[in-house]
KOLGU-4560 file (N, C-alpha, C; in nm, 3 decimals, padded with zeros to 5 digits):
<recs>
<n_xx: 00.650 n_yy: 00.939 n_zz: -02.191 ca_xx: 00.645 ca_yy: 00.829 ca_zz: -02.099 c_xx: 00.499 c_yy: 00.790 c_zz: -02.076 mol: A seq: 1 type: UNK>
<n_xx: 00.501 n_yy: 00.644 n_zz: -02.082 ca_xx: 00.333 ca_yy: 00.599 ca_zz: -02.018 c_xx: 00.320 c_yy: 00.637 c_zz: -01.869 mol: A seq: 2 type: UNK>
<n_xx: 00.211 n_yy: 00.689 n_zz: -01.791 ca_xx: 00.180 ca_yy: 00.672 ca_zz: -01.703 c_xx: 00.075 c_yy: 00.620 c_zz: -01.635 mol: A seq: 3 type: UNK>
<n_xx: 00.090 n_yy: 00.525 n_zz: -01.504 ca_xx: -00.031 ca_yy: 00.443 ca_zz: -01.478 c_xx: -00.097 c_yy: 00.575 c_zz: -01.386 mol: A seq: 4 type: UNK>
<n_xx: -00.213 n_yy: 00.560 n_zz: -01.461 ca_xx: -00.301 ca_yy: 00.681 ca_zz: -01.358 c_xx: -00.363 c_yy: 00.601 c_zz: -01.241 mol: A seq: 5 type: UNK>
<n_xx: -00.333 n_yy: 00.605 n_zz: -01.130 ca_xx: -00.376 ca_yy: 00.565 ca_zz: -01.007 c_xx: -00.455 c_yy: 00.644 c_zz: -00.919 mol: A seq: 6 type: UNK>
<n_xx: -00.491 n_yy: 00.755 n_zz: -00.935 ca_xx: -00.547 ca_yy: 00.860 ca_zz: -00.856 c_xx: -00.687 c_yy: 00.871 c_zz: -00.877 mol: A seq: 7 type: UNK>
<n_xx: -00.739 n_yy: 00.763 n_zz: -00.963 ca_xx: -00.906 ca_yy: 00.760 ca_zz: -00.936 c_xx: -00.894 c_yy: 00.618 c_zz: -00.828 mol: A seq: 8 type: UNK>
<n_xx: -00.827 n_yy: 00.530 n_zz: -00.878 ca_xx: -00.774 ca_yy: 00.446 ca_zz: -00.759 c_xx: -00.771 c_yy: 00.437 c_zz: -00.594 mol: A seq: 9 type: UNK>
<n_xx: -00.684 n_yy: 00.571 n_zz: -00.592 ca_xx: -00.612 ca_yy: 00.611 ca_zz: -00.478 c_xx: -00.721 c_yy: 00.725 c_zz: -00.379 mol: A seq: 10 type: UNK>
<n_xx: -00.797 n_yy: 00.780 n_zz: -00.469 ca_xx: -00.941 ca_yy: 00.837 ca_zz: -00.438 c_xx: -01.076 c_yy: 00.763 c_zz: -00.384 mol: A seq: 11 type: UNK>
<n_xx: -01.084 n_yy: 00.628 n_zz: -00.441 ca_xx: -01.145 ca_yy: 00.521 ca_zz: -00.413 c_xx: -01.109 c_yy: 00.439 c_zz: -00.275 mol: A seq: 12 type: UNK>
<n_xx: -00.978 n_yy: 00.468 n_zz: -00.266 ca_xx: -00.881 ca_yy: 00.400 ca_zz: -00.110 c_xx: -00.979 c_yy: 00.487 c_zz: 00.014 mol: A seq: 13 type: UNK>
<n_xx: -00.896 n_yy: 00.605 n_zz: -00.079 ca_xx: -00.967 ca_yy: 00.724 ca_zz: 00.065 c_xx: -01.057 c_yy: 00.701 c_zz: 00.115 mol: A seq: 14 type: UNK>
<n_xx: -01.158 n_yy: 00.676 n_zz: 00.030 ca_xx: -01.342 ca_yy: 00.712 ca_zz: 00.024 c_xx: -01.354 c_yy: 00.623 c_zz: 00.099 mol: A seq: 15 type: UNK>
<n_xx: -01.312 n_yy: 00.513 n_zz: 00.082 ca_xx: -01.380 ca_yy: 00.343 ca_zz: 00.139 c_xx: -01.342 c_yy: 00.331 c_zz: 00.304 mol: A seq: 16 type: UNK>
<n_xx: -01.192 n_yy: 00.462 n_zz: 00.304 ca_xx: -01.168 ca_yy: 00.399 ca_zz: 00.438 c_xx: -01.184 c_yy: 00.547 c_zz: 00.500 mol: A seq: 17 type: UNK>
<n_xx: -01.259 n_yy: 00.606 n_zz: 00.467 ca_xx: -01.299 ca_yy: 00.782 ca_zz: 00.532 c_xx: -01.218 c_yy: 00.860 c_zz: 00.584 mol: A seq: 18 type: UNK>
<n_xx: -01.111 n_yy: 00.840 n_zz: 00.504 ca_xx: -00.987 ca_yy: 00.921 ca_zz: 00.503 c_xx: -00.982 c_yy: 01.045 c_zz: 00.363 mol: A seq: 19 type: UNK>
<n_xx: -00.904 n_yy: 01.152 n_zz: 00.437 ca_xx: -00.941 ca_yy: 01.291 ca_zz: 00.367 c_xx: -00.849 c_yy: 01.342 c_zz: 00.374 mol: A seq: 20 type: UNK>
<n_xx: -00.786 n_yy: 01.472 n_zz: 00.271 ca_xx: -00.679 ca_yy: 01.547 ca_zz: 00.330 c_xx: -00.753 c_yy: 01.638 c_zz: 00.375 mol: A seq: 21 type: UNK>
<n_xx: -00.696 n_yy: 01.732 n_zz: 00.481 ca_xx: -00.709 ca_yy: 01.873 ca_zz: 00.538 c_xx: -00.628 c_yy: 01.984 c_zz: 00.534 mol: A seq: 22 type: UNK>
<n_xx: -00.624 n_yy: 02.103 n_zz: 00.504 ca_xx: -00.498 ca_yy: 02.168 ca_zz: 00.581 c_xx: -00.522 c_yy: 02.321 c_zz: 00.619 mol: A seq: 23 type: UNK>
<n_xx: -00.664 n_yy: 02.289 n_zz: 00.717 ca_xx: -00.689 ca_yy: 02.359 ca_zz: 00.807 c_xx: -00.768 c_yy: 02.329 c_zz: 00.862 mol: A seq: 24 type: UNK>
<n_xx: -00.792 n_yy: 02.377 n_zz: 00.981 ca_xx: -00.879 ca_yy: 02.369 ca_zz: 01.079 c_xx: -01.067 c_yy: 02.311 c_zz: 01.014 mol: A seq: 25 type: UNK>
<n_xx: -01.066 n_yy: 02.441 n_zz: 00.948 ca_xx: -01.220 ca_yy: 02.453 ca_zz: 00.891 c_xx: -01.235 c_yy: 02.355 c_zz: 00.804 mol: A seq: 26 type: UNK>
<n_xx: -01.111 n_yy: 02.313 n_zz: 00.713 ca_xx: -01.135 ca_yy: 02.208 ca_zz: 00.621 c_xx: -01.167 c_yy: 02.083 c_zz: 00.670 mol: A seq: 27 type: UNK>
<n_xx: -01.077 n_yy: 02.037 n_zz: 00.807 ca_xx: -01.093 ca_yy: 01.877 ca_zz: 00.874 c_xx: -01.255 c_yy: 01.882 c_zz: 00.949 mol: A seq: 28 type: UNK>
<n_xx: -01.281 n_yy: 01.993 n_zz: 00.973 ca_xx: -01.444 ca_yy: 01.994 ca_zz: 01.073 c_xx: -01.500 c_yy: 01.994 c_zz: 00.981 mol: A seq: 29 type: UNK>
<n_xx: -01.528 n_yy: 02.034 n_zz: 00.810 ca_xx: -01.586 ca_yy: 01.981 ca_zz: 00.728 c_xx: -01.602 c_yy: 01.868 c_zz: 00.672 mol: A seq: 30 type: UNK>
<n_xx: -01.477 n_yy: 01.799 n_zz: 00.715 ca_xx: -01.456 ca_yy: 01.636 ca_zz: 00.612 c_xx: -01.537 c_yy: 01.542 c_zz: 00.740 mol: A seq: 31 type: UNK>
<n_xx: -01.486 n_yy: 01.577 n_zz: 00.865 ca_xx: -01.481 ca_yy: 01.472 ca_zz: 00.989 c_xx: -01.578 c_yy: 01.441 c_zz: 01.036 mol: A seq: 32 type: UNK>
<n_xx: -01.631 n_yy: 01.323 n_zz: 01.028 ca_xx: -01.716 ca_yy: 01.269 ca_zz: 01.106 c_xx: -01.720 c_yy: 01.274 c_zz: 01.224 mol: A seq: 33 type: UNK>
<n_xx: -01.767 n_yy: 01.365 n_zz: 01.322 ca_xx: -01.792 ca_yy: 01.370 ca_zz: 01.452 c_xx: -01.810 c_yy: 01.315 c_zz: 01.548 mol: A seq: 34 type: UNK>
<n_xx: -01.824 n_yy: 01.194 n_zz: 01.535 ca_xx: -01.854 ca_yy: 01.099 ca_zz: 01.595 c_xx: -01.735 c_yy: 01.003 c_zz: 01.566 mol: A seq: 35 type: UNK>
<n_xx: -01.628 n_yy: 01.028 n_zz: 01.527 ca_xx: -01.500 ca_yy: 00.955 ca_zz: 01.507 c_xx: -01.357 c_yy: 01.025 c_zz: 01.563 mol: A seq: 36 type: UNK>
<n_xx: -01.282 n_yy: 00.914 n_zz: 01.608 ca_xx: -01.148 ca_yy: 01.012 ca_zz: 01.637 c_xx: -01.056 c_yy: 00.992 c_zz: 01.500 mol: A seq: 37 type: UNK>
<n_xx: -00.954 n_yy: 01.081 n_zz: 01.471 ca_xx: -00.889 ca_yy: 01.057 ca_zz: 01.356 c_xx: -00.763 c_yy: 01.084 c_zz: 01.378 mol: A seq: 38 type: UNK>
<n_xx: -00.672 n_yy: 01.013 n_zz: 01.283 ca_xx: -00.509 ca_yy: 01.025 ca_zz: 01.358 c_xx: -00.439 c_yy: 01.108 c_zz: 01.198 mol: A seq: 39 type: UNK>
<n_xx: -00.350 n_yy: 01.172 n_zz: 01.211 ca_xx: -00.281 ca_yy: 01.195 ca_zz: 01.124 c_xx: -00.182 c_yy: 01.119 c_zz: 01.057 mol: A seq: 40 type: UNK>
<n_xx: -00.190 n_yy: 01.114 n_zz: 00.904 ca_xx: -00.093 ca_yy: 01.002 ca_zz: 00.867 c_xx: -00.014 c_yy: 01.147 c_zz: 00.766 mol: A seq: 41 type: UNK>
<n_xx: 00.043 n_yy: 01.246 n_zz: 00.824 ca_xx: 00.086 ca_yy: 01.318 ca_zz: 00.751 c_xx: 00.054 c_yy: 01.395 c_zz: 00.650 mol: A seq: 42 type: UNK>
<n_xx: 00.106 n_yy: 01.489 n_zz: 00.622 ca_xx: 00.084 ca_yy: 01.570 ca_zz: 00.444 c_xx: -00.054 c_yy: 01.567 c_zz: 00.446 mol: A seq: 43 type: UNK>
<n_xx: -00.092 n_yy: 01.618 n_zz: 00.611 ca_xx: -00.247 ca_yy: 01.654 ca_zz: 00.614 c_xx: -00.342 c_yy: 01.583 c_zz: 00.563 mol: A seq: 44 type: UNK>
<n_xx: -00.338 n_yy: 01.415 n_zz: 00.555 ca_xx: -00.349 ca_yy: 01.339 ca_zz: 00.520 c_xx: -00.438 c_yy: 01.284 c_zz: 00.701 mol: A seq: 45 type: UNK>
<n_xx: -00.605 n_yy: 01.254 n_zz: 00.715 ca_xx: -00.641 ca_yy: 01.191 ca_zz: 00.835 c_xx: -00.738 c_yy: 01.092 c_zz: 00.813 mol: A seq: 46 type: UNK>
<n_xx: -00.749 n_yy: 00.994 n_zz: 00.837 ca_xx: -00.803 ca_yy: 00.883 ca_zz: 00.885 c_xx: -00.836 c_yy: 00.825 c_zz: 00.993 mol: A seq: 47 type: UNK>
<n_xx: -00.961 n_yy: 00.760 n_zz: 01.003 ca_xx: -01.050 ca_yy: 00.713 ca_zz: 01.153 c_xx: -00.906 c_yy: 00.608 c_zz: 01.207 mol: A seq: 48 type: UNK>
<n_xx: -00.942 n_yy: 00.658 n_zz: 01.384 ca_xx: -00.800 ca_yy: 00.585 ca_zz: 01.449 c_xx: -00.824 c_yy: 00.439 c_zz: 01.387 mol: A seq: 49 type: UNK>
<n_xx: -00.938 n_yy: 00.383 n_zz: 01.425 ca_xx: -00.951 ca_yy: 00.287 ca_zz: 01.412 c_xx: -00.908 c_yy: 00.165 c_zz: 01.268 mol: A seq: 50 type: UNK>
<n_xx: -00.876 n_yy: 00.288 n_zz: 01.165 ca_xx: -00.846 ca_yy: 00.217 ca_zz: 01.017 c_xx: -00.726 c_yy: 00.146 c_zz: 01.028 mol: A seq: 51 type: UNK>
<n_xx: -00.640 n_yy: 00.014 n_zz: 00.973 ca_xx: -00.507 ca_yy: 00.015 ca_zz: 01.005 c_xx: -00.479 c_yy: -00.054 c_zz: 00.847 mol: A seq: 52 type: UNK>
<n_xx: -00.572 n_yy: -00.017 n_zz: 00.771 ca_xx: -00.558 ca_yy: -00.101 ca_zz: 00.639 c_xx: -00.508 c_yy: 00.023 c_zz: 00.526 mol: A seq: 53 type: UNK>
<n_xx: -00.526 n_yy: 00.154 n_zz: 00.572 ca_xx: -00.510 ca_yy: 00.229 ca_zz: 00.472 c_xx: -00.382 c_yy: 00.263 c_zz: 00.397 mol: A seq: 54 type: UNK>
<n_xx: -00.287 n_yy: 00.270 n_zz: 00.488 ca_xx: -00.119 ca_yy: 00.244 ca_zz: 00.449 c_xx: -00.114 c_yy: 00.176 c_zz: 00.350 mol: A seq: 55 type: UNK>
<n_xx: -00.136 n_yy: 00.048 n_zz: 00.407 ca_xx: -00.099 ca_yy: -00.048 ca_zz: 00.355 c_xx: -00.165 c_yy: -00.077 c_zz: 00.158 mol: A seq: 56 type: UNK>
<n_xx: -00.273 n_yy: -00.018 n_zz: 00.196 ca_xx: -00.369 ca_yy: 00.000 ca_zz: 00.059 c_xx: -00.292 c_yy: 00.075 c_zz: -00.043 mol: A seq: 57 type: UNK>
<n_xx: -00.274 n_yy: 00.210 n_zz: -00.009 ca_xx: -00.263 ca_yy: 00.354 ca_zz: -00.067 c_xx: -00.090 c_yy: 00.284 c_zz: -00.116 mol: A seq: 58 type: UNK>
<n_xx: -00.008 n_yy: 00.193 n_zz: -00.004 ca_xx: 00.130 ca_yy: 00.145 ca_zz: -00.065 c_xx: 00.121 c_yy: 00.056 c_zz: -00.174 mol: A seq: 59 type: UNK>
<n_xx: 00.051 n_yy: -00.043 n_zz: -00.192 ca_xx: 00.003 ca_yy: -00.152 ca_zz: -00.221 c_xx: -00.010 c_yy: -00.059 c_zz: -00.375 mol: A seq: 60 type: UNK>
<n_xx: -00.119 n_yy: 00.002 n_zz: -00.412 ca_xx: -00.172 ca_yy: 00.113 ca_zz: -00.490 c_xx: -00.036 c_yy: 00.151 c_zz: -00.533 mol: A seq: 61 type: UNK>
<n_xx: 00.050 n_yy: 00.240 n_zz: -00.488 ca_xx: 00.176 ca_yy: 00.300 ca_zz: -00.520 c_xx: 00.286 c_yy: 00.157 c_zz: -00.588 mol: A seq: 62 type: UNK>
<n_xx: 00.307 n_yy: 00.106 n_zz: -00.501 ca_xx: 00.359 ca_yy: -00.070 ca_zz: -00.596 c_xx: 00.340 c_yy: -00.107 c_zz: -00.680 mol: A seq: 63 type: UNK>
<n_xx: 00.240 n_yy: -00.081 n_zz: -00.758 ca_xx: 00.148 ca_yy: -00.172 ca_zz: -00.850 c_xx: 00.183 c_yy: -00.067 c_zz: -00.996 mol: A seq: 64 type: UNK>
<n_xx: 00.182 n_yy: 00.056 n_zz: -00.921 ca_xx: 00.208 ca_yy: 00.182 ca_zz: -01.068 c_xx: 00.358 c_yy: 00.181 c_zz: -01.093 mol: A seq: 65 type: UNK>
<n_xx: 00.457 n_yy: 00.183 n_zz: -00.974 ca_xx: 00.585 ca_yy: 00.177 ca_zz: -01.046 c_xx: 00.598 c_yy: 00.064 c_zz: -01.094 mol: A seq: 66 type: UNK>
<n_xx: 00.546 n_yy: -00.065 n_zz: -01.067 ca_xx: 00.516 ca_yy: -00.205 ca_zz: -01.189 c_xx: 00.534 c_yy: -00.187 c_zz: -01.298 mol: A seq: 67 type: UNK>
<n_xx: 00.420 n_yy: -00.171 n_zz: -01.298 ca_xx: 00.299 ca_yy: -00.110 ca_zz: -01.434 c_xx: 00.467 c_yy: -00.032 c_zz: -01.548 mol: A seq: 68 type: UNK>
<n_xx: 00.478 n_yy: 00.101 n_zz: -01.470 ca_xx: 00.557 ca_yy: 00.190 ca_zz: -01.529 c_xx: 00.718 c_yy: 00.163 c_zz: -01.548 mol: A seq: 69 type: UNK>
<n_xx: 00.759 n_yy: 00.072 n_zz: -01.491 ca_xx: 00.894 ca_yy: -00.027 ca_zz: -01.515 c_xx: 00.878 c_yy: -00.128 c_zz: -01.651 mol: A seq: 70 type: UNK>
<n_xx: 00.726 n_yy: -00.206 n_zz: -01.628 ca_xx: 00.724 ca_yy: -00.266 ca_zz: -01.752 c_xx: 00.703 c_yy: -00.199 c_zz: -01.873 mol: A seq: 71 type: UNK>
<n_xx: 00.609 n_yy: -00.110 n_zz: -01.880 ca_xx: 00.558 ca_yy: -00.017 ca_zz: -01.992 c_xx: 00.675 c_yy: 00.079 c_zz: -02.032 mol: A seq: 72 type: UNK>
<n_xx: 00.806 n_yy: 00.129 n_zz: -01.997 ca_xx: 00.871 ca_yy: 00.247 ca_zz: -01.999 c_xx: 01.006 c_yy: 00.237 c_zz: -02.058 mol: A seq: 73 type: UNK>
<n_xx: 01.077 n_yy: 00.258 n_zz: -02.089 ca_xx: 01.261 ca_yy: 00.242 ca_zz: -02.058 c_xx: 01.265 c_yy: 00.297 c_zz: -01.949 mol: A seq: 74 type: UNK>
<n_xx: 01.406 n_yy: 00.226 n_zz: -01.898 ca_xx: 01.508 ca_yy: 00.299 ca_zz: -01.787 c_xx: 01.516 c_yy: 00.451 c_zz: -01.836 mol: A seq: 75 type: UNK>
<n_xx: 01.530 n_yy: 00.489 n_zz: -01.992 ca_xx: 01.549 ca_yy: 00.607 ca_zz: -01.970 c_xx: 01.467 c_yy: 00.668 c_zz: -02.037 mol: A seq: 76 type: UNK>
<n_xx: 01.332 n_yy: 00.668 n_zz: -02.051 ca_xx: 01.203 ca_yy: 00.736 ca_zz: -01.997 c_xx: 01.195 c_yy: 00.779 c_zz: -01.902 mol: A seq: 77 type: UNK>
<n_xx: 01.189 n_yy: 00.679 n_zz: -01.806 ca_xx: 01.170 ca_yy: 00.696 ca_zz: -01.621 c_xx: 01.273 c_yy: 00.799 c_zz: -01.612 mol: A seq: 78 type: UNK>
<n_xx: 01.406 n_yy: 00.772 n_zz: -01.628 ca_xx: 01.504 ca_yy: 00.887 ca_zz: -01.578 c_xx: 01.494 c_yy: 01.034 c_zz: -01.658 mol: A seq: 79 type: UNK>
<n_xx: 01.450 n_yy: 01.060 n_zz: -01.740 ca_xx: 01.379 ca_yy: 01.170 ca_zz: -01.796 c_xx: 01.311 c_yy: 01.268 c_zz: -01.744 mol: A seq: 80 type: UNK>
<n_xx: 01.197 n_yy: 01.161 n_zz: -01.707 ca_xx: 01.033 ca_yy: 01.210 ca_zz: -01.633 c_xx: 01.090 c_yy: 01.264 c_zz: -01.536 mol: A seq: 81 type: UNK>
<n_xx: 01.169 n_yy: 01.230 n_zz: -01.455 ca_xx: 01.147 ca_yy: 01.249 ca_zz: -01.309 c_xx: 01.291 c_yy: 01.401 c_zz: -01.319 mol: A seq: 82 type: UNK>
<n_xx: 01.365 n_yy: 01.401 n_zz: -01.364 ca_xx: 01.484 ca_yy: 01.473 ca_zz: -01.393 c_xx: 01.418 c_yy: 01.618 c_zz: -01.454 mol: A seq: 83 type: UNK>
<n_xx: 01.289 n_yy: 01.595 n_zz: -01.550 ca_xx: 01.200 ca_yy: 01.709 ca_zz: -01.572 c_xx: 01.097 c_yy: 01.733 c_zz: -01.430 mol: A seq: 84 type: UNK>
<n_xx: 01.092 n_yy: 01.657 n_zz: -01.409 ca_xx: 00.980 ca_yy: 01.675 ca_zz: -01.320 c_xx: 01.030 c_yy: 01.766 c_zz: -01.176 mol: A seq: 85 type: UNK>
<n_xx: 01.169 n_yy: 01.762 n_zz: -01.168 ca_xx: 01.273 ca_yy: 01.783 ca_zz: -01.066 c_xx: 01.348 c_yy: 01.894 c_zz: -01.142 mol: A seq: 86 type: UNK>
<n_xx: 01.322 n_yy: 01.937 n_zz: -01.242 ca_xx: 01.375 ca_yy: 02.049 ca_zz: -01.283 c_xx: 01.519 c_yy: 02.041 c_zz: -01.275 mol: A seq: 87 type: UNK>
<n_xx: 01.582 n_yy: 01.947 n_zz: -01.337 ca_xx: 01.717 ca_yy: 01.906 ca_zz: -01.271 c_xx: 01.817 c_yy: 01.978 c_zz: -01.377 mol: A seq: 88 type: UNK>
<n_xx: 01.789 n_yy: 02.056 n_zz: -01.543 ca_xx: 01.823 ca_yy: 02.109 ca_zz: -01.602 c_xx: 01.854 c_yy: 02.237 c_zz: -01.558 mol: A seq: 89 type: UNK>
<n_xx: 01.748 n_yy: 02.290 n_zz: -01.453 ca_xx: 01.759 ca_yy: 02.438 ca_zz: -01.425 c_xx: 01.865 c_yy: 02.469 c_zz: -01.295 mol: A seq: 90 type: UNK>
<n_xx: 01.863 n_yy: 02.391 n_zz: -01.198 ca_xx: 01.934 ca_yy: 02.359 ca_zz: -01.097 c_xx: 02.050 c_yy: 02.309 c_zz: -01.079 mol: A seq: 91 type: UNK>
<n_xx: 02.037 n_yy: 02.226 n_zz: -01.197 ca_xx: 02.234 ca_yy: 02.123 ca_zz: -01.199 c_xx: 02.210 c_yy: 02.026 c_zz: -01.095 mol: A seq: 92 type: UNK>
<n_xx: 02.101 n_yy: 01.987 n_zz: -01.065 ca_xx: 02.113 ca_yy: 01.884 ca_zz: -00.956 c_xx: 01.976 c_yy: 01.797 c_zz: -00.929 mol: A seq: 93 type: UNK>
<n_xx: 02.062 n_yy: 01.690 n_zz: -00.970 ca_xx: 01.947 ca_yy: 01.575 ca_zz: -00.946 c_xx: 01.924 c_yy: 01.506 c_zz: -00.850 mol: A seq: 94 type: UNK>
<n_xx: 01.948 n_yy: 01.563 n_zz: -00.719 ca_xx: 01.922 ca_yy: 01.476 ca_zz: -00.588 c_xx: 01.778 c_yy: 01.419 c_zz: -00.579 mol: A seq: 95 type: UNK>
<n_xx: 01.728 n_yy: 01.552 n_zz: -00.619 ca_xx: 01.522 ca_yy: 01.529 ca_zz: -00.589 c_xx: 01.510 c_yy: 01.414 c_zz: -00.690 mol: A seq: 96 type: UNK>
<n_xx: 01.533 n_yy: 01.395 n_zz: -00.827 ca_xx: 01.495 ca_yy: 01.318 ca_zz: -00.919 c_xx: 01.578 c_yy: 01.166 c_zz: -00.866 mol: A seq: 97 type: UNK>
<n_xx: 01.650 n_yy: 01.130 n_zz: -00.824 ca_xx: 01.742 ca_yy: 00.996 ca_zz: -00.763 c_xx: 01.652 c_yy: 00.964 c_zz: -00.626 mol: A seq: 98 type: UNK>
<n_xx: 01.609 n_yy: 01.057 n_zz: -00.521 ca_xx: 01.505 ca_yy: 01.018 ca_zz: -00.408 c_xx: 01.368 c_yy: 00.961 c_zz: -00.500 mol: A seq: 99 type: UNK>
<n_xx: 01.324 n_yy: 01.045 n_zz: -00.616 ca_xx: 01.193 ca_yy: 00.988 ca_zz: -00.680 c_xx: 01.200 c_yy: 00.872 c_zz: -00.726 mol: A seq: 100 type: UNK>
<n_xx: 01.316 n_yy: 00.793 n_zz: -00.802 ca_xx: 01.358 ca_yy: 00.666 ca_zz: -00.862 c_xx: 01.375 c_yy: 00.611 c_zz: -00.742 mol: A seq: 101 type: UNK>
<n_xx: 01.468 n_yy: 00.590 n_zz: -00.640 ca_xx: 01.475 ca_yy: 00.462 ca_zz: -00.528 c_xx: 01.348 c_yy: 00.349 c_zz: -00.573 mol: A seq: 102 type: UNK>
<n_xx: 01.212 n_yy: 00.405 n_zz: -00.541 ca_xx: 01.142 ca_yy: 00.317 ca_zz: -00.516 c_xx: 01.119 c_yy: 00.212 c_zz: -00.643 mol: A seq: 103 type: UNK>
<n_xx: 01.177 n_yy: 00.288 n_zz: -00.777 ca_xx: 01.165 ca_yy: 00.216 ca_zz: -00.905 c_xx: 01.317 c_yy: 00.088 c_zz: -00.877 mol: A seq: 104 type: UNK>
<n_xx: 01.379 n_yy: 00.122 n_zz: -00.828 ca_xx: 01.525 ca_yy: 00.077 ca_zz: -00.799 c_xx: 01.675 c_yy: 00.144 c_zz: -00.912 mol: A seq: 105 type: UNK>
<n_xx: 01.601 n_yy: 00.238 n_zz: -00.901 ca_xx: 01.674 ca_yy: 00.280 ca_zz: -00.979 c_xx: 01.803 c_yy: 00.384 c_zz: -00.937 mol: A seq: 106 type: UNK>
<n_xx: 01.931 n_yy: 00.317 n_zz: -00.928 ca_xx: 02.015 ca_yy: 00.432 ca_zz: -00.883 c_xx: 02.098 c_yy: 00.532 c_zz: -00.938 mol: A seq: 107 type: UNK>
<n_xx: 02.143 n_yy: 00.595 n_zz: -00.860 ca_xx: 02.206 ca_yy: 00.722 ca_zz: -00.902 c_xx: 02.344 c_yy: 00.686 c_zz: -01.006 mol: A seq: 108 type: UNK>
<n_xx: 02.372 n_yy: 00.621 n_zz: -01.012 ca_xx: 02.461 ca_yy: 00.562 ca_zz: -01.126 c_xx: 02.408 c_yy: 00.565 c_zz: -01.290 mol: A seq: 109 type: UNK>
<n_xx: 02.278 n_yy: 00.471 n_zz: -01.221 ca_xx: 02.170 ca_yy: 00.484 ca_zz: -01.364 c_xx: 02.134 c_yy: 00.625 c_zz: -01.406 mol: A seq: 110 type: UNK>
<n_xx: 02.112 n_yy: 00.722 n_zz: -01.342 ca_xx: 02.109 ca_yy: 00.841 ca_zz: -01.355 c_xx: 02.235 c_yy: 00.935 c_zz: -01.416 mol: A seq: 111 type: UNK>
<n_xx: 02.337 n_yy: 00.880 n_zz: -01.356 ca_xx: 02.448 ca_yy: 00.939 ca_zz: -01.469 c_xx: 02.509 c_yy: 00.889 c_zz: -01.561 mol: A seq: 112 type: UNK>
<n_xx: 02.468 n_yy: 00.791 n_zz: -01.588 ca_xx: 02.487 ca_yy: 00.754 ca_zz: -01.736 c_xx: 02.386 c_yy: 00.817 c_zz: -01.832 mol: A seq: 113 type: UNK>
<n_xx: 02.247 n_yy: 00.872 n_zz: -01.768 ca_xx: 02.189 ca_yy: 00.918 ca_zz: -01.839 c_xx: 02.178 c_yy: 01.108 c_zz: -01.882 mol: A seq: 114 type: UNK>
<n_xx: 02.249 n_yy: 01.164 n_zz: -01.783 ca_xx: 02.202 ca_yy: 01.288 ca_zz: -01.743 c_xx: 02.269 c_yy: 01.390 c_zz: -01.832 mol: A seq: 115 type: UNK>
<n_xx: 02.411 n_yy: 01.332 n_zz: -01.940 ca_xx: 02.460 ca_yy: 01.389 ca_zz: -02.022 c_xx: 02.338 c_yy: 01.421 c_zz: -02.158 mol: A seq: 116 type: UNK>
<n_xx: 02.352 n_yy: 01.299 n_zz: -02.178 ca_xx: 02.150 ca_yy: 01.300 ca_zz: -02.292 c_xx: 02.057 c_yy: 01.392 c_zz: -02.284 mol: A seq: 117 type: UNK>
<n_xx: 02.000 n_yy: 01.385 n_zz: -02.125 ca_xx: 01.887 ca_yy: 01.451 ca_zz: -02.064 c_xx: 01.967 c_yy: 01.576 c_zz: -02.119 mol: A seq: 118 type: UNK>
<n_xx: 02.057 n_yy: 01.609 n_zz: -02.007 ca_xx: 02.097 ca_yy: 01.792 ca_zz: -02.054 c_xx: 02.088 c_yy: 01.806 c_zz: -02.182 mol: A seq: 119 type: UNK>
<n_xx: 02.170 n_yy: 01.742 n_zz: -02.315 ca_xx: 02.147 ca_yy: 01.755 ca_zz: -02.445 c_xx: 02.000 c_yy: 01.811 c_zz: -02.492 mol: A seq: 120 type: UNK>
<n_xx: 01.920 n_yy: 01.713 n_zz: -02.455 ca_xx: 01.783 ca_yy: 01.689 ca_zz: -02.488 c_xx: 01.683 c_yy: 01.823 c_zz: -02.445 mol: A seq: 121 type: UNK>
<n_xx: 01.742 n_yy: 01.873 n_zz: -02.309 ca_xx: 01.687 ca_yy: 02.004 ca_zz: -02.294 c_xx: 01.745 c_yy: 02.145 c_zz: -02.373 mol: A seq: 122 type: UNK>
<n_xx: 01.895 n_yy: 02.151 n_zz: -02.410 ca_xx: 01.928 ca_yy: 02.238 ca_zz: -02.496 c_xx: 01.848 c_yy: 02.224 c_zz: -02.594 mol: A seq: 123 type: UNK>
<n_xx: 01.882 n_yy: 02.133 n_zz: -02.643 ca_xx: 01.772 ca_yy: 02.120 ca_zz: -02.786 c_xx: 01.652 c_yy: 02.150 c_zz: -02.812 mol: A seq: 124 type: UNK>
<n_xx: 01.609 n_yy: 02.151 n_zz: -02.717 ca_xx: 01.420 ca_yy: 02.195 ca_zz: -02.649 c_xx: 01.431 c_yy: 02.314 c_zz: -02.624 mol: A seq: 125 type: UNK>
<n_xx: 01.526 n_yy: 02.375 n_zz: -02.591 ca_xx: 01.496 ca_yy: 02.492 ca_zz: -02.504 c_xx: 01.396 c_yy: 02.492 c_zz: -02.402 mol: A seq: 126 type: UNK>
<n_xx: 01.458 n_yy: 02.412 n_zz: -02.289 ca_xx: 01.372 ca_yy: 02.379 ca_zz: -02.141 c_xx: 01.425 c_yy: 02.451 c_zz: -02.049 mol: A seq: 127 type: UNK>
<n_xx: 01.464 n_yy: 02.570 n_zz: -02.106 ca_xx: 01.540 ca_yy: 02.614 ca_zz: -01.955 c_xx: 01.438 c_yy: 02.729 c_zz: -01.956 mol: A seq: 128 type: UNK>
</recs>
């Protein structure tokens, strides 16, 4: 599968808007500007209160790659990637890999038309 690499991108978001991850104490008093308050936007993920553009950026950023990767890919590339990526061979269950597609629009229907293949495709590999 092609993938749009966004994470020098998405590194560039951070930087511009002095947002950092943390996930501890010692790590955020190292990143934080002291002279700033900072709010949590999750997954240890903080930014100055004052930012209200960064969401919207870092989404914006995320939009643009499942684009990118809808035009560049097949339907069943994408349902592949994410079904490996979700380990869905080892488990029997592709819930995690169907939450990762939504945002492609891709539903769980599309997924089982494909998932007989996929399993094939991992016997054949020996992916287990």
């Amino acid at each position: 599968m092609k993938h749009c690499n966004i994470e020098q991108e998405q590194e560039h978001i951070l930087d511009n808007n002095g947002a950092f991850f943390a996930f501890s104490n010692k790590q955020f008093n190292t990143c934080a500007n002291p002279k700033l308050n900072y709010k949590s936007l999750g997954g240890g993920l903080y930014c100055p209160e004052n930012n209200i553009s960064l969401q919207t950026q870092l989404k914006d950023s995320y939009n643009f790659k499942i684009q990118w990767e809808l035009l560049n890919n097949s339907l069943k590339d994408i349902i592949f990637y994410q079904l490996a990526n979700h380990e869905a061979q080892i488990t029997g269950d592709y819930s995690d890999a169907c939450e990762a597609l939504k945002p492609y629009g891709i539903t769980e229907d599309d997924i089982k038309k494909e998932w007989f293949g996929y399993f094939q495709h991992c016997i054949d590999n020996d992916y287990f």
